[in-house]
C-alpha positions in Angstrom: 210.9 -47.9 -95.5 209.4 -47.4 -92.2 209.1 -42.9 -92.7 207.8 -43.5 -96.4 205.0 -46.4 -94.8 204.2 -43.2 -92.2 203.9 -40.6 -95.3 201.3 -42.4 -97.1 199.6 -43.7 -93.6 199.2 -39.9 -93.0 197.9 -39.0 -96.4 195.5 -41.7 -96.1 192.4 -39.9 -94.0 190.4 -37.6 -94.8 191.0 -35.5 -91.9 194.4 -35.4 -92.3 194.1 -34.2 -96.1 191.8 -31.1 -94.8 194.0 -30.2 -92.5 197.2 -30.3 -95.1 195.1 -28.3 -97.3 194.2 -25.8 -94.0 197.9 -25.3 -94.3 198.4 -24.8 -97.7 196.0 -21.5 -97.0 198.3 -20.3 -94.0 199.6 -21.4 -91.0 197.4 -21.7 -88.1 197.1 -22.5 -84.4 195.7 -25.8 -83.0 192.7 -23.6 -81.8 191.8 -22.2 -85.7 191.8 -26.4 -86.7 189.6 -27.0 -84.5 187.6 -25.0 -85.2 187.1 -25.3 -88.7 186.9 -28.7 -88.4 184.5 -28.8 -85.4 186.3 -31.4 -84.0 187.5 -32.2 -80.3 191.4 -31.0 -79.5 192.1 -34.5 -78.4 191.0 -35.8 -82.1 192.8 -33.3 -83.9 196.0 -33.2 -81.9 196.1 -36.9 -82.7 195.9 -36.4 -86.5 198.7 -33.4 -86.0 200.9 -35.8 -84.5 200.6 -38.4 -87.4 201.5 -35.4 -89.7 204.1 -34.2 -87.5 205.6 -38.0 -87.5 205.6 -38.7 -91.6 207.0 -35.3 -91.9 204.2 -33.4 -93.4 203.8 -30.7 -91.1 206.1 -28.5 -89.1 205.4 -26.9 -86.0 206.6 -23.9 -83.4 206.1 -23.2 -80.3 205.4 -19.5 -78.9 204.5 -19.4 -75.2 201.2 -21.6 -74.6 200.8 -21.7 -78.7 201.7 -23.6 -81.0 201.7 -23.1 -85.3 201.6 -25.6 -87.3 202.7 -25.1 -91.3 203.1 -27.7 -94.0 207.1 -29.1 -94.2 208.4 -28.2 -97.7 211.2 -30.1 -97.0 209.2 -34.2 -96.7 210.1 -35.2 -99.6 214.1 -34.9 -99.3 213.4 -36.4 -95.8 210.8 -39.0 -96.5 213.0 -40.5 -100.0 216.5 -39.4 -99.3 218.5 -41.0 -102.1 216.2 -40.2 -104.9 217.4 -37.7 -107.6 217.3 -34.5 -107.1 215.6 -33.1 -110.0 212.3 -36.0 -108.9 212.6 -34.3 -105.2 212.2 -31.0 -107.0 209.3 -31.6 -109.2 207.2 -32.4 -105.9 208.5 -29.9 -103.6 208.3 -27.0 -105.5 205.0 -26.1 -106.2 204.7 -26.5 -102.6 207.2 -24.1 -101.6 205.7 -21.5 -104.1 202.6 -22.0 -102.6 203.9 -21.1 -99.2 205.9 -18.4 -100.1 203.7 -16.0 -99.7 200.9 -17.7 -96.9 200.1 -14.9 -94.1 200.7 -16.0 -90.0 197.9 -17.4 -88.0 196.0 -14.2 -86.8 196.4 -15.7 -83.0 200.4 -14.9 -83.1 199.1 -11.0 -83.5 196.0 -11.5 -81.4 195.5 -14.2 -78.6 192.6 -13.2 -78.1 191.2 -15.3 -81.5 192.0 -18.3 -80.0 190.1 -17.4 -76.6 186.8 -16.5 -79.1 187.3 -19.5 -80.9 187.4 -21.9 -77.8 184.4 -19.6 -76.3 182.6 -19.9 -80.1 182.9 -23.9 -79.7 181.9 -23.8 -76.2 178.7 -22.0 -76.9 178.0 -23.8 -79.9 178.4 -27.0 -77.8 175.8 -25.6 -75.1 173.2 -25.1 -78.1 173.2 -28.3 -78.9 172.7 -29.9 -76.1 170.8 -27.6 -74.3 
């Protein structure tokens, strides 16, 4: 009871729903969500972890980045027991969305993340300058 309570806590924000539908365009780096969400790291690592908890999203690490992805496989881990065929009908047009997503252009160019960070930094100057 407790991981399906967690599953529908995380699907209850609105932040948390743009960043599950971030992933459902590709994966991405923490650096690419914050930025497209124009949000602190601290606040969006927080909403990563509640997804990363009910299962939603996956991550991996690769030196000093890490990818997040959504996690086709929640709903055989959130309702284990449940038929098959029901498990199915929900994780499938989720898996044929991802089948074809492209990488996060930071695991071919690090660099991305460095102009994103320096974009928000800038942008954060501007405003308060």
């Amino acid at each position: 009871m407790k991981k399906i309570a967690e599953f529908y806590k995380a699907l209850g924000d609105e932040v948390r729903l743009k960043i599950l539908h971030m992933l459902t365009e590709r994966e991405m780096c923490v650096c690419e969500i914050i930025d497209r969400l124009d949000m602190s790291q601290p606040a969006v690592s927080h909403h990563l972890k509640i997804l990363r908890q009910a299962g939603l999203v996956k991550d991996s690490r690769e030196g000093k980045w890490i990818y997040y992805s959504l996690n086709d496989s929640v709903f055989k881990d959130v309702f284990p027991g449940e038929k098959l065929e029901i498990i199915q009908c929900y994780a499938e047009p989720i898996r044929r969305r991802m089948a074809n997503l492209p990488s996060s252009p930071v695991r071919t160019d690090p660099a991305v993340c460095e102009k994103l960070t320096m974009k928000k930094t800038v942008r954060k100057l501007v405003d308060n300058g």
